[in-house]
C-alpha positions, 0 to 999 in steps of 0.5 A, spaced: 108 392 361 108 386 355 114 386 349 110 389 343 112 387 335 111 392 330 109 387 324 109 390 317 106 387 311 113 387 305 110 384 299 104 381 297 101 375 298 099 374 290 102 367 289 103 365 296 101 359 299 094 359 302 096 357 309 101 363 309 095 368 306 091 366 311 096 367 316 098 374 314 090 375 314 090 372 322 096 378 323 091 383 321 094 385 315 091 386 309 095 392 305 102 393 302 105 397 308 100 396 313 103 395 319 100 392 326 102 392 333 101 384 337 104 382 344 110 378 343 108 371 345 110 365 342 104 363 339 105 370 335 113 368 334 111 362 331 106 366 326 111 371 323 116 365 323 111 361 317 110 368 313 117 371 315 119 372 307 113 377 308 113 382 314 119 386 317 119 385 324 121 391 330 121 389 337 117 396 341 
């Protein structure tokens, strides 16, 4: 079985750049707190790398 992330939405995305809200949408995320799970692979390493300011990461 696949390595799994759990990504969690930390703080808003009001005042950010547009890339980095669109990104955060392309996670899943929409909500404060919300949280998804997403394989780990690198194009979804690279994702939270661009908006880890944003999101907790836990390795599952």
């Amino acid at each position: 079985m696949a390595n799994k992330l759990r990504i969690t939405l930390v703080k808003s995305t009001i005042g950010t750049k547009p890339n980095h809200r669109k990104t955060i949408e392309a996670l899943g995320l929409r909500k404060i707190r919300q949280t998804v799970e997403k394989q780990d692979n690198p194009q979804m390493r690279g994702m939270i790398h661009k908006v880890k300011h944003l999101v907790e990461v836990e390795e599952i």
